[in-house]
N, C-alpha and C positions, 0 to 999 in steps of 0.2 A: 524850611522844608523844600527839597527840592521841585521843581516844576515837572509835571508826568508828559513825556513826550507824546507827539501825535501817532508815533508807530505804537507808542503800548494802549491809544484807543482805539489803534485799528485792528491789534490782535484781539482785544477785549470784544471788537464786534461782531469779527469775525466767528471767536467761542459763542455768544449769547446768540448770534443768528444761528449759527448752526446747532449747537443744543435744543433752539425753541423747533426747529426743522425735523430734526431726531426726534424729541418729544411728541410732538403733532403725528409724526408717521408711527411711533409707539401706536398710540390711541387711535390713529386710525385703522392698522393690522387689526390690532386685539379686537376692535370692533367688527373688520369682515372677517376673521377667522372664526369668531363665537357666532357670527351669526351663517359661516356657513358651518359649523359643526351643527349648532338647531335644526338648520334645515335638513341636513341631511339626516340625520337619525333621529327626529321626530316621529320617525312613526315604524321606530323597531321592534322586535319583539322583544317583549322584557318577558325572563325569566323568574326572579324574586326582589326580594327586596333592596338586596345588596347587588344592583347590575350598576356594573363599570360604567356604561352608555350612559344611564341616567343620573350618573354620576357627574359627568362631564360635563352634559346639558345644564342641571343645573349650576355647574362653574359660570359656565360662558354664560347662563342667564344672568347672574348675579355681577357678575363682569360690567357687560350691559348696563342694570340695573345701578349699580353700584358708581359708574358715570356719569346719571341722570343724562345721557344723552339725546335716547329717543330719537324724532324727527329734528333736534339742534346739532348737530353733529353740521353743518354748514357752519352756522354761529362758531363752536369752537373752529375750525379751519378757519375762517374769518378774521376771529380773533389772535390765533398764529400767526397770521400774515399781518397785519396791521402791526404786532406789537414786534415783528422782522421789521417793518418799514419805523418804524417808532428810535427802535435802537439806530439804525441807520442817519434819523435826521440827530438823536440828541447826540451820536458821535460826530456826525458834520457840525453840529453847533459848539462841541467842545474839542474840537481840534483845530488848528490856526492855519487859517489860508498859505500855503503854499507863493511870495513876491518873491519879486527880483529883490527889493527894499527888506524881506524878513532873512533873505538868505546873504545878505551885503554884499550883492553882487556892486561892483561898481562899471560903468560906462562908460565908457570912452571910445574916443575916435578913432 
């Protein structure tokens, strides 16, 4: 089997940071978006049983809810960045240092 160069783990790191980047900022919109829809039409007036408004609210609650985020919403951003910085070291540990000796440069005078 051939040997996977070190440019295909740098693209490969490039994808998995920036995906974990994209995800994180997913879950962090959805979270200020639903919680500024709550706020702000918390206290509408509803007309019957079937209002659009209270409709939505409970989307964005169950959104929320459905993250188990609550006050850890640091934690996961935390954990975002850690496992950015993670891919980074095990792509530095499986790609092969850059020598004069790995590239057979030769020397002379």
């Amino acid at each position: 089997m051939e040997k996977l160069s070190g440019k295909f783990y740098e693209k490969l790191n490039i994808i998995q940071s920036a995906s974990a980047v994209f995800m994180s900022l997913l879950i962090i919109l959805g979270v200020l978006f639903s919680s500024v829809e709550i706020t702000e039409e918390l206290h509408h007036h509803c007309h019957n049983d079937s209002c659009h408004i209270c409709y939505t609210i409970n989307l964005a609650k169950s959104y929320i809810n459905g993250l188990h985020l609550g006050e850890n919403i640091f934690y996961y951003v935390l954990i975002s960045v850690l496992s950015i910085g993670a891919v980074k070291i095990v792509n530095s540990l499986l790609t092969k240092a850059v020598t004069l000796v790995s590239l057979k440069v030769k020397l002379s005078n």
